[in-house]
PDB file of N, CA, C, O and CB in Angstrom:
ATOM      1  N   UNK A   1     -29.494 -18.697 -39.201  1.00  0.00           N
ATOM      2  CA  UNK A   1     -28.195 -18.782 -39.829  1.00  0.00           C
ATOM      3  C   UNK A   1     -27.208 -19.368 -38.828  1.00  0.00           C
ATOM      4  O   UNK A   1     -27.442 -18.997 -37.678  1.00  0.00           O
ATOM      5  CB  UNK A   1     -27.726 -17.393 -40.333  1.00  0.00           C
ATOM      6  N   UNK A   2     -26.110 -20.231 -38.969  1.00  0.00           N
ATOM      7  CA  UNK A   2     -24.954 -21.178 -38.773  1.00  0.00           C
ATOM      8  C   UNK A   2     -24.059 -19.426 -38.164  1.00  0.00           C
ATOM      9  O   UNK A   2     -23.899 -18.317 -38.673  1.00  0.00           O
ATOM     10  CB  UNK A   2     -24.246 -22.355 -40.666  1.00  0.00           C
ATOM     11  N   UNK A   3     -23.736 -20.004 -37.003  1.00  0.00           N
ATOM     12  CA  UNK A   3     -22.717 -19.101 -36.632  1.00  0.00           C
ATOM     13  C   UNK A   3     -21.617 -19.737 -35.626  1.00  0.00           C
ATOM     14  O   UNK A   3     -21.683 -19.709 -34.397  1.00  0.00           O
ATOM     15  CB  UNK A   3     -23.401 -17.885 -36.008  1.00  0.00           C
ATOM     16  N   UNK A   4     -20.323 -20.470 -36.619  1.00  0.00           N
ATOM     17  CA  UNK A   4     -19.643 -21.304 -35.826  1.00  0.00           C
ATOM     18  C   UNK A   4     -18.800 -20.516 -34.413  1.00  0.00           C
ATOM     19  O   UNK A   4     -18.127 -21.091 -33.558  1.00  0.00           O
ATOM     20  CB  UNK A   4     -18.661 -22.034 -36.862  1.00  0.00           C
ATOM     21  N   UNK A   5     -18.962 -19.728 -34.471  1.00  0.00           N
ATOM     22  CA  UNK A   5     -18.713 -19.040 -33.179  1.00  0.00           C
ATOM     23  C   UNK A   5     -19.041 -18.881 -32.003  1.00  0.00           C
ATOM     24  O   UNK A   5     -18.403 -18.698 -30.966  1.00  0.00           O
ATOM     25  CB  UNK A   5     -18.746 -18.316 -33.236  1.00  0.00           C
ATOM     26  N   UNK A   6     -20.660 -19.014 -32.375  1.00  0.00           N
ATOM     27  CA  UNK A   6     -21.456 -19.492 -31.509  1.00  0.00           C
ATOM     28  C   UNK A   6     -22.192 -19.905 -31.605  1.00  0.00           C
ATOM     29  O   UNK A   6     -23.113 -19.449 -32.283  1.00  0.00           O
ATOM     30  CB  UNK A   6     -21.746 -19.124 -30.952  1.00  0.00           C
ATOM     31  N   UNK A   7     -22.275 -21.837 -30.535  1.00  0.00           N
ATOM     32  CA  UNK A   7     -23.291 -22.567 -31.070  1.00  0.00           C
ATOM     33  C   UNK A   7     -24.514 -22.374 -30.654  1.00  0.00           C
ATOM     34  O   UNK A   7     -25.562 -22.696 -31.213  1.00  0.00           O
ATOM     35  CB  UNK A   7     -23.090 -23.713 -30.964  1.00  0.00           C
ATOM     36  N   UNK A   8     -24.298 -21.653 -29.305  1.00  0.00           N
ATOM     37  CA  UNK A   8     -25.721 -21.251 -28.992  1.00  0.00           C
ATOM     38  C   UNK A   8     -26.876 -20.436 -29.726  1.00  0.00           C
ATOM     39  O   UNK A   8     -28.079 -20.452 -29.464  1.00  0.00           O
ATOM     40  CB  UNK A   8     -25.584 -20.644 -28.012  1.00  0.00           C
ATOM     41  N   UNK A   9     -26.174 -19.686 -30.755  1.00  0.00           N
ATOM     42  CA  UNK A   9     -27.257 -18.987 -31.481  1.00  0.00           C
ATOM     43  C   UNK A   9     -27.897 -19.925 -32.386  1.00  0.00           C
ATOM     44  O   UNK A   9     -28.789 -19.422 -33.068  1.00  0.00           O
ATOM     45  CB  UNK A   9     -26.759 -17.782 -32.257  1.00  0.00           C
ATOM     46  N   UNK A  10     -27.641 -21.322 -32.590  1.00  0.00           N
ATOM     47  CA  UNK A  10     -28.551 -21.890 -33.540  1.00  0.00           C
ATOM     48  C   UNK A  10     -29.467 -23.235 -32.753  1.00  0.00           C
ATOM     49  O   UNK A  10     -30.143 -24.097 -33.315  1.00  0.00           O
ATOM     50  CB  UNK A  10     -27.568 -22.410 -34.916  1.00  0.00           C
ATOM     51  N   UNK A  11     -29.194 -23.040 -31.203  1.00  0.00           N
ATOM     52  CA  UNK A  11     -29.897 -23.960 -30.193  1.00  0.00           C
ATOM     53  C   UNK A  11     -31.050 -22.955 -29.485  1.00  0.00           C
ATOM     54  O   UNK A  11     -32.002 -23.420 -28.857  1.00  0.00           O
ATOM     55  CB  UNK A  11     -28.703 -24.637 -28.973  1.00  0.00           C
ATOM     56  N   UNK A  12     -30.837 -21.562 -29.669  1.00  0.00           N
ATOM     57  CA  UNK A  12     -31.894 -21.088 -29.019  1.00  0.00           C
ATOM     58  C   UNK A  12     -31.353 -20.820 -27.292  1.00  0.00           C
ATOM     59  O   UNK A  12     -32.047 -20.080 -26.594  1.00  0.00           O
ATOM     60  CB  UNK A  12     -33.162 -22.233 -29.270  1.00  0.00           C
ATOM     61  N   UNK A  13     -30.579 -21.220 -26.928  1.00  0.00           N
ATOM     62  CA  UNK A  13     -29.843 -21.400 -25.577  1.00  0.00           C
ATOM     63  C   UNK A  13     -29.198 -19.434 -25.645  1.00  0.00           C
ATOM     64  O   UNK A  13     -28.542 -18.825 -26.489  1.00  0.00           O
ATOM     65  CB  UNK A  13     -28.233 -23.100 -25.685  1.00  0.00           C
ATOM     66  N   UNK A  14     -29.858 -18.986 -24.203  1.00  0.00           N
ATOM     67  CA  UNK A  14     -29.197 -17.489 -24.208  1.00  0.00           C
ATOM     68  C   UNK A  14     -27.435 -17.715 -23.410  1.00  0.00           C
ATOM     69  O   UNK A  14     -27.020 -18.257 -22.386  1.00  0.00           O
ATOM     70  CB  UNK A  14     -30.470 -16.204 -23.018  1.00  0.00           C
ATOM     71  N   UNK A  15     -26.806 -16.952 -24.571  1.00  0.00           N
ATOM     72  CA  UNK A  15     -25.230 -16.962 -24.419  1.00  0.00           C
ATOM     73  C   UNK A  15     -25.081 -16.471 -22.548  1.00  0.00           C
ATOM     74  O   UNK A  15     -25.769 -15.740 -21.834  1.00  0.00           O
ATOM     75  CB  UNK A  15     -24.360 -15.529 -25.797  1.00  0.00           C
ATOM     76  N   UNK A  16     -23.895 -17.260 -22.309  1.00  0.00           N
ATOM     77  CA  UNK A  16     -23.605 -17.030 -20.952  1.00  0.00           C
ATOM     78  C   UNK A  16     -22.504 -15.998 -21.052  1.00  0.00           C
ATOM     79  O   UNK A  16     -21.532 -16.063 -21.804  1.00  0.00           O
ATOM     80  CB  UNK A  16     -23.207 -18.344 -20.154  1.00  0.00           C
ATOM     81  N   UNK A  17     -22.862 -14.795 -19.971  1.00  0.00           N
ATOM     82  CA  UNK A  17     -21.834 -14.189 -20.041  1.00  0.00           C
ATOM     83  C   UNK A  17     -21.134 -14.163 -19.156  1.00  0.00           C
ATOM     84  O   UNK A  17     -21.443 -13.800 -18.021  1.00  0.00           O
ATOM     85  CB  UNK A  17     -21.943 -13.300 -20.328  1.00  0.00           C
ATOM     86  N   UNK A  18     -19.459 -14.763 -19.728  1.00  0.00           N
ATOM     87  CA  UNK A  18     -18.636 -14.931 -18.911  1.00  0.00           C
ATOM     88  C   UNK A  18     -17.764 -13.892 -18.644  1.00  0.00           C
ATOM     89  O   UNK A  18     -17.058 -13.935 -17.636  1.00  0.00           O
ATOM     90  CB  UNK A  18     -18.118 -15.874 -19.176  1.00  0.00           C
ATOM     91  N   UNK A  19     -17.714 -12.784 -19.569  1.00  0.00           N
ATOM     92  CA  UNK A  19     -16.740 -11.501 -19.286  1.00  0.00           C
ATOM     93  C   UNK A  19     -17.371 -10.669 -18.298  1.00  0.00           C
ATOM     94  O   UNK A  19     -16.738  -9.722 -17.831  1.00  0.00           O
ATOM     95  CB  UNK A  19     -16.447 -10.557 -20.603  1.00  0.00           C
ATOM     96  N   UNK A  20     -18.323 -10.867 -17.998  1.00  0.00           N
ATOM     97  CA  UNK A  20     -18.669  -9.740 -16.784  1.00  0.00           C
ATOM     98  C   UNK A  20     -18.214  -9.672 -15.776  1.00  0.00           C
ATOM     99  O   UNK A  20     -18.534  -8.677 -15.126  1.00  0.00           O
ATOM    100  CB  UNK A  20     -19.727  -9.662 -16.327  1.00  0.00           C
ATOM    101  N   UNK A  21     -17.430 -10.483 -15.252  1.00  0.00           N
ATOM    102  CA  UNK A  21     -16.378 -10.430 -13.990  1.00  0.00           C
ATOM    103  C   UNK A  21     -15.238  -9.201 -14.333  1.00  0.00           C
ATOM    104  O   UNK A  21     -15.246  -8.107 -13.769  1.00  0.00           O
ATOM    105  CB  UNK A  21     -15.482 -12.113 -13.807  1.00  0.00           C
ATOM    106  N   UNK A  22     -14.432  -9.546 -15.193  1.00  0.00           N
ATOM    107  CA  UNK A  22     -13.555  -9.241 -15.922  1.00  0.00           C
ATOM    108  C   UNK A  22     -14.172  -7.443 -15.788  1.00  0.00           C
ATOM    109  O   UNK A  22     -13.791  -6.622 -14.954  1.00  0.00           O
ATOM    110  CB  UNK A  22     -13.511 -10.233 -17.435  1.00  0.00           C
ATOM    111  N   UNK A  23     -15.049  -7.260 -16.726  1.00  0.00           N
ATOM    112  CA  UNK A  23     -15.173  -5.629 -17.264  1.00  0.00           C
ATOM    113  C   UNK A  23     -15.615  -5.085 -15.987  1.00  0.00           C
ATOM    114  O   UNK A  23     -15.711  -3.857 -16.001  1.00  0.00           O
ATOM    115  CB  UNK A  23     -16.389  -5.227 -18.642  1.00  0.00           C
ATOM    116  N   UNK A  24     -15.950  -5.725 -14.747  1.00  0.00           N
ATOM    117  CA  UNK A  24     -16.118  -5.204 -13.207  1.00  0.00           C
ATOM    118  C   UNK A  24     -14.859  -4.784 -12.615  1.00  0.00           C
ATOM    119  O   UNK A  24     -14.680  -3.767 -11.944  1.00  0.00           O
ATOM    120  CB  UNK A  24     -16.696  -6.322 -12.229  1.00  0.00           C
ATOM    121  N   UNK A  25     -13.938  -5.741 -12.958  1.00  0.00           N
ATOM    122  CA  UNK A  25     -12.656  -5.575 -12.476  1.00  0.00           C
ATOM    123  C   UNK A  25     -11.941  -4.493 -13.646  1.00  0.00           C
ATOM    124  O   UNK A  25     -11.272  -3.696 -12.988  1.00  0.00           O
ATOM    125  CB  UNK A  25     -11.897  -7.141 -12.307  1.00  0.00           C
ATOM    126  N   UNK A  26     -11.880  -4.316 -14.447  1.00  0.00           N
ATOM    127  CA  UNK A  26     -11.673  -3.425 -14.703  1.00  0.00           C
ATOM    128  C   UNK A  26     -11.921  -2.202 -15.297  1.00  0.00           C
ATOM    129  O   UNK A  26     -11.322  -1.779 -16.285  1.00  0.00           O
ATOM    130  CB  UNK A  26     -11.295  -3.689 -14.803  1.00  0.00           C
ATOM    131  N   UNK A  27     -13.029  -1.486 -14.545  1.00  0.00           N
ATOM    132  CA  UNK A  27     -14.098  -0.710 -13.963  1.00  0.00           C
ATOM    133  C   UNK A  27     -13.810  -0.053 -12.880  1.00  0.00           C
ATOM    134  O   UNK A  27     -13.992   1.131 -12.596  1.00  0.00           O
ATOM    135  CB  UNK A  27     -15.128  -1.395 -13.679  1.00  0.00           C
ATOM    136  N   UNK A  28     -13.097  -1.375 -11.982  1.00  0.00           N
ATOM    137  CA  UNK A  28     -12.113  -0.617 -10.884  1.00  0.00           C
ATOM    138  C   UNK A  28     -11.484  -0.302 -10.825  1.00  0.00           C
ATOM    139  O   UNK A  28     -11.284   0.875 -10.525  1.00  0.00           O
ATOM    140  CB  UNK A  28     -11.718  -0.726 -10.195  1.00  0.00           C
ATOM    141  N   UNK A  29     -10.235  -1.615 -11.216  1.00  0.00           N
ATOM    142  CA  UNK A  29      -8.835  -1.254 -11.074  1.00  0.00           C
ATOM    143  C   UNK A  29      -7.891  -0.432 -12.465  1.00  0.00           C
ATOM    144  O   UNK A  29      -6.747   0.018 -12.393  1.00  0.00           O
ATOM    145  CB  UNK A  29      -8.188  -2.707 -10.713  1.00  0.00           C
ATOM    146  N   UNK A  30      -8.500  -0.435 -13.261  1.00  0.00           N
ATOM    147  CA  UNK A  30      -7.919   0.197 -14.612  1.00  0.00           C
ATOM    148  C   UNK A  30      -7.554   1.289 -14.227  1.00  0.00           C
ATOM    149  O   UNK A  30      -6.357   1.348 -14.507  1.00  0.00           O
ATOM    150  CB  UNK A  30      -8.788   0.383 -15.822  1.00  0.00           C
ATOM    151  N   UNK A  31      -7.967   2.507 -13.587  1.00  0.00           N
ATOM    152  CA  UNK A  31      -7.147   4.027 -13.122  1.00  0.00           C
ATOM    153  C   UNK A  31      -6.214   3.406 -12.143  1.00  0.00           C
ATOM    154  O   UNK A  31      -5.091   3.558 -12.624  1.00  0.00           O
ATOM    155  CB  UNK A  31      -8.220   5.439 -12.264  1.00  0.00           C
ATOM    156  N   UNK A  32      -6.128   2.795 -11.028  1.00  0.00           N
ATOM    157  CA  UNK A  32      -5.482   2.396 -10.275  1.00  0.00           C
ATOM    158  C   UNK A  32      -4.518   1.782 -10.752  1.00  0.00           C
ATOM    159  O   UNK A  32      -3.388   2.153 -10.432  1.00  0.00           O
ATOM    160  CB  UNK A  32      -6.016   1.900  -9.581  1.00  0.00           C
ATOM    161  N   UNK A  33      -4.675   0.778 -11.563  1.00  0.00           N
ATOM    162  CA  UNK A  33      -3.234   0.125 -12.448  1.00  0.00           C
ATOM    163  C   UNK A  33      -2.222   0.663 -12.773  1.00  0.00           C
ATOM    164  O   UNK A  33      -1.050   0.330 -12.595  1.00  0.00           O
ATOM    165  CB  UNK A  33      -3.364  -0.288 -13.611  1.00  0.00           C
ATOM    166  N   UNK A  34      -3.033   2.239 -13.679  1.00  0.00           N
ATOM    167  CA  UNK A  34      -2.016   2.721 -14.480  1.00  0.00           C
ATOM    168  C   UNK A  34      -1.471   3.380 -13.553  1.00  0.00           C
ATOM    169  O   UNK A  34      -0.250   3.260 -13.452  1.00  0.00           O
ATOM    170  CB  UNK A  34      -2.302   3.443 -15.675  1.00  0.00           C
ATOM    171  N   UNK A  35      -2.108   4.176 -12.697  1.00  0.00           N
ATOM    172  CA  UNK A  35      -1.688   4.975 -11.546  1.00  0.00           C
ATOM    173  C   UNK A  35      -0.184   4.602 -11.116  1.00  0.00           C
ATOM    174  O   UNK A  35       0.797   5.345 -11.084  1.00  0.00           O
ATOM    175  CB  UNK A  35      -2.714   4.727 -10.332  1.00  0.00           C
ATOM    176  N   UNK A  36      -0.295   3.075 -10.756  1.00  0.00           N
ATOM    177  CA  UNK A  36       0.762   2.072 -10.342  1.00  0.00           C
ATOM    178  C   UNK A  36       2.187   1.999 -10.979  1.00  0.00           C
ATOM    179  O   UNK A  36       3.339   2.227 -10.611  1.00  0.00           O
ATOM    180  CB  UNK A  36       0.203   0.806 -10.548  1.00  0.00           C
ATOM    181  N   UNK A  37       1.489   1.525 -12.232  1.00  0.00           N
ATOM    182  CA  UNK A  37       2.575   0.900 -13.072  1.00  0.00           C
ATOM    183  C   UNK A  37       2.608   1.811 -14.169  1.00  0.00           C
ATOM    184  O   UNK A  37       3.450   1.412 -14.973  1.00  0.00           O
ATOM    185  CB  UNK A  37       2.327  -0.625 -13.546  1.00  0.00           C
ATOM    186  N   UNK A  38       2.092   2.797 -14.525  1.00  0.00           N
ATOM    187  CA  UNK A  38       2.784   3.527 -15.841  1.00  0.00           C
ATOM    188  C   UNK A  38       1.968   5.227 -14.848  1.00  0.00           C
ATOM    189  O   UNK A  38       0.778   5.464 -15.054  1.00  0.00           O
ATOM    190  CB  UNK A  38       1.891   2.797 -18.159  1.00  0.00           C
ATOM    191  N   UNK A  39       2.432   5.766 -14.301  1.00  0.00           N
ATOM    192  CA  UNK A  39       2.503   6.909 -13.365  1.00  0.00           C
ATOM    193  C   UNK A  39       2.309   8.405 -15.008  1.00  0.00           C
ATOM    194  O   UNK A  39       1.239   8.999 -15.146  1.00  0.00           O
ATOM    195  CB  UNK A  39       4.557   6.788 -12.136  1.00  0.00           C
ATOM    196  N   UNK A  40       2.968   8.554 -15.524  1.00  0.00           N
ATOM    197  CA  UNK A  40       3.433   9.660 -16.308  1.00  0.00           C
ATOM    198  C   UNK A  40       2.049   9.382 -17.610  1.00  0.00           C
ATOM    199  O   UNK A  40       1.233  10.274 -17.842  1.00  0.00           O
ATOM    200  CB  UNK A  40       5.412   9.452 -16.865  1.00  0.00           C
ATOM    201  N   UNK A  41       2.014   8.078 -18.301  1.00  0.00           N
ATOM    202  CA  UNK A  41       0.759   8.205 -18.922  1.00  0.00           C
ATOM    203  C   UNK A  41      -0.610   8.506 -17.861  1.00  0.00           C
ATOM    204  O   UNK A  41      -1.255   9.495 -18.207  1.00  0.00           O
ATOM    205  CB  UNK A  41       0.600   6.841 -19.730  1.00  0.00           C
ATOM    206  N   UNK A  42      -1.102   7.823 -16.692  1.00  0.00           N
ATOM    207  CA  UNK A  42      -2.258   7.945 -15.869  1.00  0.00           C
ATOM    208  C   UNK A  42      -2.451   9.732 -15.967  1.00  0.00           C
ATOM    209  O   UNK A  42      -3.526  10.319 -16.094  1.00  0.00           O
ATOM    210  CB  UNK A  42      -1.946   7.207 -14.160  1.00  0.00           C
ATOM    211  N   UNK A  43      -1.136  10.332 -15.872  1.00  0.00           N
ATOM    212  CA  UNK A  43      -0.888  11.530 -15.500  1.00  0.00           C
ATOM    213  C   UNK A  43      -1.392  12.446 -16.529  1.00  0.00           C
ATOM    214  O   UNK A  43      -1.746  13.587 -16.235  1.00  0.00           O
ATOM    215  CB  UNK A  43       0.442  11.675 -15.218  1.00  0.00           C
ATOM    216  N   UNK A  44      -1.438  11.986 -17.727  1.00  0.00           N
ATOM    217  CA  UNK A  44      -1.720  12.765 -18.904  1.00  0.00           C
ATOM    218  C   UNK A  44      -3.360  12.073 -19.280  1.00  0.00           C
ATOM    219  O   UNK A  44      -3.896  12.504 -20.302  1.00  0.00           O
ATOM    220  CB  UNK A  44      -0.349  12.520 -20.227  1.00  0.00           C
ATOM    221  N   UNK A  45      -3.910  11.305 -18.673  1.00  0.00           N
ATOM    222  CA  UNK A  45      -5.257  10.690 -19.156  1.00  0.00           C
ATOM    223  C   UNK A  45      -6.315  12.058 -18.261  1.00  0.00           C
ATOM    224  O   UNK A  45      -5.875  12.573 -17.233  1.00  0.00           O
ATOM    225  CB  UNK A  45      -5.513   8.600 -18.460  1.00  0.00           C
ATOM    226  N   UNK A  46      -7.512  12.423 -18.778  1.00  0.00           N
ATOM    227  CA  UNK A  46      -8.355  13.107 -18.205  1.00  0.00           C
ATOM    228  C   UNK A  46      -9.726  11.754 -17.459  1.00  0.00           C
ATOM    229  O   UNK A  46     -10.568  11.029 -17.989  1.00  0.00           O
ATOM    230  CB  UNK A  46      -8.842  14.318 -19.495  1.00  0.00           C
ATOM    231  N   UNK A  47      -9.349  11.973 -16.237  1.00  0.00           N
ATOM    232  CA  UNK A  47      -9.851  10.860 -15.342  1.00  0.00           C
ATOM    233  C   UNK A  47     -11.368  11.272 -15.435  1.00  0.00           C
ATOM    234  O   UNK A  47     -12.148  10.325 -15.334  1.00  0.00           O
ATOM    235  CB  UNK A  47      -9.160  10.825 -13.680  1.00  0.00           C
ATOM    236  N   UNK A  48     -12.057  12.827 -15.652  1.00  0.00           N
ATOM    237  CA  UNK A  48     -13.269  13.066 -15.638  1.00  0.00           C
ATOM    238  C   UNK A  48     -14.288  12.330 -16.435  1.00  0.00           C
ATOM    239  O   UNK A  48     -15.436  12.251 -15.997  1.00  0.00           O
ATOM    240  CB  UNK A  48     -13.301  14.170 -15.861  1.00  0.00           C
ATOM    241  N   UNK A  49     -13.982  11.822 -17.495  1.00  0.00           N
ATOM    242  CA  UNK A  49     -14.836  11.682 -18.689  1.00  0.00           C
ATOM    243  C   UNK A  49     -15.516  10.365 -18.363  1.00  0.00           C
ATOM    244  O   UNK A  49     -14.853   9.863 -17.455  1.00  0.00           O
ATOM    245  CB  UNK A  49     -14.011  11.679 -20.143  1.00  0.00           C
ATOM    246  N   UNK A  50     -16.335   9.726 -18.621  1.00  0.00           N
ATOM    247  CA  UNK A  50     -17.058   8.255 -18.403  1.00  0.00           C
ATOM    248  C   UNK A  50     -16.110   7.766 -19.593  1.00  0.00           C
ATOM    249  O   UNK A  50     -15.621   8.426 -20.510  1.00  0.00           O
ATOM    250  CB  UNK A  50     -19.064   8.065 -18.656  1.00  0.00           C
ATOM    251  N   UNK A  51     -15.997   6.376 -19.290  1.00  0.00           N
ATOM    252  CA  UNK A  51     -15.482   5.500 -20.795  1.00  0.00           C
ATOM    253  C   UNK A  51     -16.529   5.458 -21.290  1.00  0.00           C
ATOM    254  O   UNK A  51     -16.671   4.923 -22.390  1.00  0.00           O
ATOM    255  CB  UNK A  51     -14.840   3.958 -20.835  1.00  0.00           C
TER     256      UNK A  51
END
């Protein structure tokens, strides 16, 4: 099946993944961000849990 979204699914070509930089980085810095820049929400998030 035609999936104009992606042309690779109708070439057989395995999709490149380009977001994996990205979800590394924020993996890291996402508690640290908020920590930063929004202090009072970080404050109310329960940091224990896995995403």
């Amino acid at each position: 099946m035609s999936d104009p979204h992606n042309p690779a699914a109708d070439s057989g070509m395995a999709a490149s993944d380009h977001d994996s930089p990205w979800k590394s980085a924020i993996e890291v810095f996402f508690q640290p961000c908020l920590e930063l820049l929004f202090p009072q929400v970080a404050a109310r998030l329960d940091w224990s849990h896995e995403p």
